[in-house]
C-alpha positions in Angstrom: 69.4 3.5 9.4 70.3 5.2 12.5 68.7 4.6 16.1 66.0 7.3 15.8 64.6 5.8 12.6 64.7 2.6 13.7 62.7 3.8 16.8 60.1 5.5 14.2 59.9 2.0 12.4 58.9 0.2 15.5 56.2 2.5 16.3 54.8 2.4 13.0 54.5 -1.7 12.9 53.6 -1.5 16.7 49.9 -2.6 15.6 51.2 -5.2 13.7 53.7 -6.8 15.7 50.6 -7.3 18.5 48.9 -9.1 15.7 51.2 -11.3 16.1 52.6 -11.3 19.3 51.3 -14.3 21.1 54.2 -14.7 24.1 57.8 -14.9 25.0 58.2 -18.2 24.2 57.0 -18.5 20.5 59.6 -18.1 17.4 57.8 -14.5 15.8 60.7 -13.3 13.5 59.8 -10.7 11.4 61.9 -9.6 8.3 61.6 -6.2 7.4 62.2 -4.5 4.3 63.3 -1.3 3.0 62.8 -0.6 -0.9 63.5 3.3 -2.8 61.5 3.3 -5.3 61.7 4.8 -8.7 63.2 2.7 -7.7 66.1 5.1 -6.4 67.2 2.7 -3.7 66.3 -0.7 -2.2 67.2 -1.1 1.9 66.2 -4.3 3.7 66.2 -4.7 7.2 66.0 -7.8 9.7 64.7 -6.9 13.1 63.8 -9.5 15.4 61.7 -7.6 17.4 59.4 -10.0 18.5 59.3 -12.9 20.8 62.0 -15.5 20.0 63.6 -19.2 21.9 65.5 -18.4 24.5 69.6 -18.8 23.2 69.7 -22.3 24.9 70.6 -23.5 21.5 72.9 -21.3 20.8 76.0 -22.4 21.2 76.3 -21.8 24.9 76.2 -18.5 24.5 74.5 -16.7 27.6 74.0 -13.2 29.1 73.5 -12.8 32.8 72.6 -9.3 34.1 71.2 -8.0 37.6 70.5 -4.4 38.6 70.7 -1.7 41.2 66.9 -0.6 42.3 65.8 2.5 43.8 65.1 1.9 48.1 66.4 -1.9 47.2 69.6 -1.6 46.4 71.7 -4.3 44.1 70.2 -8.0 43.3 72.0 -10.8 43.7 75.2 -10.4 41.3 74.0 -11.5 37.6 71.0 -13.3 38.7 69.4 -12.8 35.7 69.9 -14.5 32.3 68.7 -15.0 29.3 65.8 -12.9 28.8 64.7 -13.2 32.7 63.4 -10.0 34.3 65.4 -7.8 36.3 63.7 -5.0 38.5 60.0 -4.9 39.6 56.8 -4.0 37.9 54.4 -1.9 39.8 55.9 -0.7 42.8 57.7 2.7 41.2 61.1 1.4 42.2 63.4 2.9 39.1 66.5 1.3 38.0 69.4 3.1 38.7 72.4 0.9 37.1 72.8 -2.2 35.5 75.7 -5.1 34.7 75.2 -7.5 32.0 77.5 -9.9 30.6 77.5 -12.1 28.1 79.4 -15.4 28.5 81.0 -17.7 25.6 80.9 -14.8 23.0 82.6 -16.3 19.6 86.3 -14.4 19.5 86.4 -10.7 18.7 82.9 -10.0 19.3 82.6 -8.3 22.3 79.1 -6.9 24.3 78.6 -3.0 25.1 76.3 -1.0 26.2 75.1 2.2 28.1 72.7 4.4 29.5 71.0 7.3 29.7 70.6 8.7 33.4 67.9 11.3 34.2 69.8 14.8 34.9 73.1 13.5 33.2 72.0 12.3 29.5 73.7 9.7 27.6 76.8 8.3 29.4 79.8 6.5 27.7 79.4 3.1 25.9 81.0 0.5 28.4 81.8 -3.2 27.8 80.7 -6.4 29.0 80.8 -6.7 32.9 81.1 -3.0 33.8 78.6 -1.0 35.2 76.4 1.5 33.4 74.1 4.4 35.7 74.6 5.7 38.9 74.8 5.0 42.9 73.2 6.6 45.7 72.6 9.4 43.9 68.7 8.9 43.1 69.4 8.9 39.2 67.4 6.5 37.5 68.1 5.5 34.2 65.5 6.5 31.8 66.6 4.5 28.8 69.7 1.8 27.6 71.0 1.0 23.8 73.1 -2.5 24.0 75.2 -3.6 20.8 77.1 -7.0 20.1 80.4 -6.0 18.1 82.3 -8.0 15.5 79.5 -10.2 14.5 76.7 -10.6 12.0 75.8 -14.2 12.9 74.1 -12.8 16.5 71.7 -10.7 18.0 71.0 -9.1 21.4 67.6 -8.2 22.5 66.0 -6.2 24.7 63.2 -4.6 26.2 61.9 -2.5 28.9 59.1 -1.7 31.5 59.1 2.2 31.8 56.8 3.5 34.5 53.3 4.6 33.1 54.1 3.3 29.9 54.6 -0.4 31.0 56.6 -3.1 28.9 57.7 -1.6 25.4 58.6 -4.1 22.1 62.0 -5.7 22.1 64.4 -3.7 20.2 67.5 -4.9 18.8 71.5 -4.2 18.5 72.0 -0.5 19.4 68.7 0.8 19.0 67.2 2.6 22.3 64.5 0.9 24.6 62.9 3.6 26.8 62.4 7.3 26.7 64.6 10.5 26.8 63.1 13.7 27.9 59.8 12.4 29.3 60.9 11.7 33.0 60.1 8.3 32.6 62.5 5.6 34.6 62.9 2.6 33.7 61.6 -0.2 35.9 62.2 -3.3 34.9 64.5 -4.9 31.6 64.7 -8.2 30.3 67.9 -9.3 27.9 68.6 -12.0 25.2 70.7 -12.6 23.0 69.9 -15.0 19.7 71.6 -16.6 17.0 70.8 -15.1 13.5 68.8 -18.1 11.5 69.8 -16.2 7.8 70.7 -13.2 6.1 69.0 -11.5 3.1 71.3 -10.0 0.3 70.1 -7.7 -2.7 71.6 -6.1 -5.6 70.2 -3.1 -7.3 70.9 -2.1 -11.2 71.0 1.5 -11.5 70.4 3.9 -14.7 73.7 5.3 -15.8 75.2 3.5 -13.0 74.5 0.0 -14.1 74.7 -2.9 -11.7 75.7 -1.8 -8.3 77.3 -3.5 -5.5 75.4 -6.4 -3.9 74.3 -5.5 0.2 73.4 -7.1 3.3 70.5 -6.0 5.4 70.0 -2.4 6.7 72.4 -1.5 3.8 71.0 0.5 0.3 71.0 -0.7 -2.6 70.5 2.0 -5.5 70.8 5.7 -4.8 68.5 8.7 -3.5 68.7 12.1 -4.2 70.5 11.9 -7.8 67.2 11.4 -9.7 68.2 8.0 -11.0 66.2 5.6 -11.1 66.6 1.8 -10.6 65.7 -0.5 -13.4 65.9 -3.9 -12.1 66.8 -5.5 -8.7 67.8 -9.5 -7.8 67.4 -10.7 -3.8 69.2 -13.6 -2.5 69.3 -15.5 0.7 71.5 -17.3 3.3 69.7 -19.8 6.2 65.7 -19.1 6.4 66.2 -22.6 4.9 61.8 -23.3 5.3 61.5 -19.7 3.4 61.9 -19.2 -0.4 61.6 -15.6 -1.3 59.3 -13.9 -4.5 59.6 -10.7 -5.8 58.4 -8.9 -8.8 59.1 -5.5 -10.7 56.3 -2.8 -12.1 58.0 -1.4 -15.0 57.3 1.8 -17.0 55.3 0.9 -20.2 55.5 -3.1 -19.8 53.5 -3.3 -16.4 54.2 -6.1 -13.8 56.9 -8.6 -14.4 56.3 -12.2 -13.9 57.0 -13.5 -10.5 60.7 -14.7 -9.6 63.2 -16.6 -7.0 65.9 -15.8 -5.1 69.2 -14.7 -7.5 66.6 -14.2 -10.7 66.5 -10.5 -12.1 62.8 -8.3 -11.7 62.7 -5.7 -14.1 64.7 -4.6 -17.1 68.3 -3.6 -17.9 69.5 -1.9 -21.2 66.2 -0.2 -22.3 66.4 2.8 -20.2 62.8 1.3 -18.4 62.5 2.3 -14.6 60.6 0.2 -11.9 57.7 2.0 -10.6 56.7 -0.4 -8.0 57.6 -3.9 -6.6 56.0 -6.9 -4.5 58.0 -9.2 -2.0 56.5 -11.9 -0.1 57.2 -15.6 0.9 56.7 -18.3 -1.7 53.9 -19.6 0.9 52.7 -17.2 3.9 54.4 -18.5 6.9 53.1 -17.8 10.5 56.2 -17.1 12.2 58.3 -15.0 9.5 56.4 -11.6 7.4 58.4 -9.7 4.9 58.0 -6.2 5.3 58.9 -3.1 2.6 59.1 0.3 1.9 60.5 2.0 -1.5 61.7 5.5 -2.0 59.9 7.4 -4.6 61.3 10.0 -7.1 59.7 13.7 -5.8 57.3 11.7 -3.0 60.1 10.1 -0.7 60.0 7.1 1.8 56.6 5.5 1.0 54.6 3.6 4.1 55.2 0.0 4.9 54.2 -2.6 3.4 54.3 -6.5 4.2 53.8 -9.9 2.7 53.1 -8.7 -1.1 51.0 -6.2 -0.2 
């Protein structure tokens, strides 16, 4: 899934996640999940997106930041940490450039980041401690994608305030908070990085294909575009240890399929019967984690979202 339809994804749960939302200090995770159905292809996707514990209990790993504001000039050098705001919030003061750092990274996983500066586009990605934006040039930077490298186990977040827009929802690990081609600067950021709590794998059985490799989140399972269609599908997990994960299969000329755990098989293999629809949700509804889904249908496409067995 690639940053601009990650971007169309947030916008379309946008009512949802303010449902939910109730401050930066609750633990809101939400897991979200992709399913191709006829079924062509299953894609799950975790995006914590919404408030989450600041990284105090992560290891010791931190990240500092501090930017350079328009008639203000630089804070105080990485002032900011952990999810702290840098910038200001009503006073039309853009951000012009921004350091950020992350301290006590596990080895080989490394922090980057860049920006996108108004009259100069996209610059080059840079990495931890280096400055992204401009200097006395009255550029403001009008939107940033940050990415940790070399890990699975953790997550950067972000979000920013961009003027007559205010505070947008945290975004995740590459994808773009802000705007491009609206004029809009950004005013204010906030930054965190947290420790991934588990990891959803699935495994798609394919006709004429058979069973295909298993996949981690934001992968596909199954195929699209070859008119083949996938007959049964098994979902495992790692960590979410409170959560225990439900699924079932709608298959062609048996109907629904009972419902089943983690690592049991949903639908059919060997009798040529495709799934036509399928249900995820948690074993019991929990208040800080939903499940949400899509599938991929043969001659219709990406379907809308769906959460929580709906």
């Amino acid at each position: 899934m690639n940053n601009k339809e990650e971007e169309k994804l947030v916008n379309k749960i946008k009512d949802f996640i303010k449902k939910k939302e109730k401050g930066f200090s609750m633990k809101i995770k939400n897991i979200f999940l992709l399913l191709a159905i006829f079924l062509c292809s299953l894609h799950f996707m975790n995006k914590n997106v919404l408030a989450a514990s600041s990284n105090n209990d992560n290891d010791n790993i931190t990240v500092s930041y501090y930017t350079h504001i328009s008639d203000i000039g630089w804070e105080k050098e990485y002032s900011h940490k952990d999810g702290n705001l840098s910038g200001t919030t009503g006073k039309a003061k853009p951000i012009e450039a921004i350091y950020i750092k992350a301290d006590n990274l596990p080895k080989g996983v490394t922090l980057t980041y860049r920006a996108h500066v108004r009259n100069i586009g996209w610059q080059k990605w840079v990495k931890n401690g280096k400055m992204a934006g401009t200097t006395g040039k009255a550029k403001s930077i009008e939107a940033i994608e940050i990415k940790l490298k070399g890990t699975s186990n953790y997550i950067v977040q972000y979000r920013v305030h961009v003027r007559d827009i205010g505070w947008q929802d945290w975004v995740e690990n590459g994808s773009k908070a802000g705007t491009t081609g609206k004029a809009k600067p950004i005013e204010a950021i906030q930054i965190r990085i947290i420790k991934r709590e588990g990891m959803l794998t699935y495994q798609a059985h394919v006709q004429n294909i058979g069973w295909m490799k298993t996949v981690k989140e934001k992968a596909i399972a199954g195929t699209t575009g070859k008119a083949k269609s996938m007959e049964a599908l098994v979902i495992n997990k790692t960590g979410y240890n409170d959560l225990i994960v439900r699924y079932r299969a709608y298959v062609k000329d048996k109907g629904w399929k009972s419902w089943v755990g983690e690592g049991k098989t949903s639908g059919t293999t060997g009798k040529g019967k495709p799934i036509e629809a399928v249900q995820i949700k948690f074993k019991k509804a929990s208040d800080d984690y939903s499940i949400m889904y899509r599938v991929h249908v043969r001659d219709v496409g990406w379907m809308n979202w769906c959460y929580d067995g709906a």
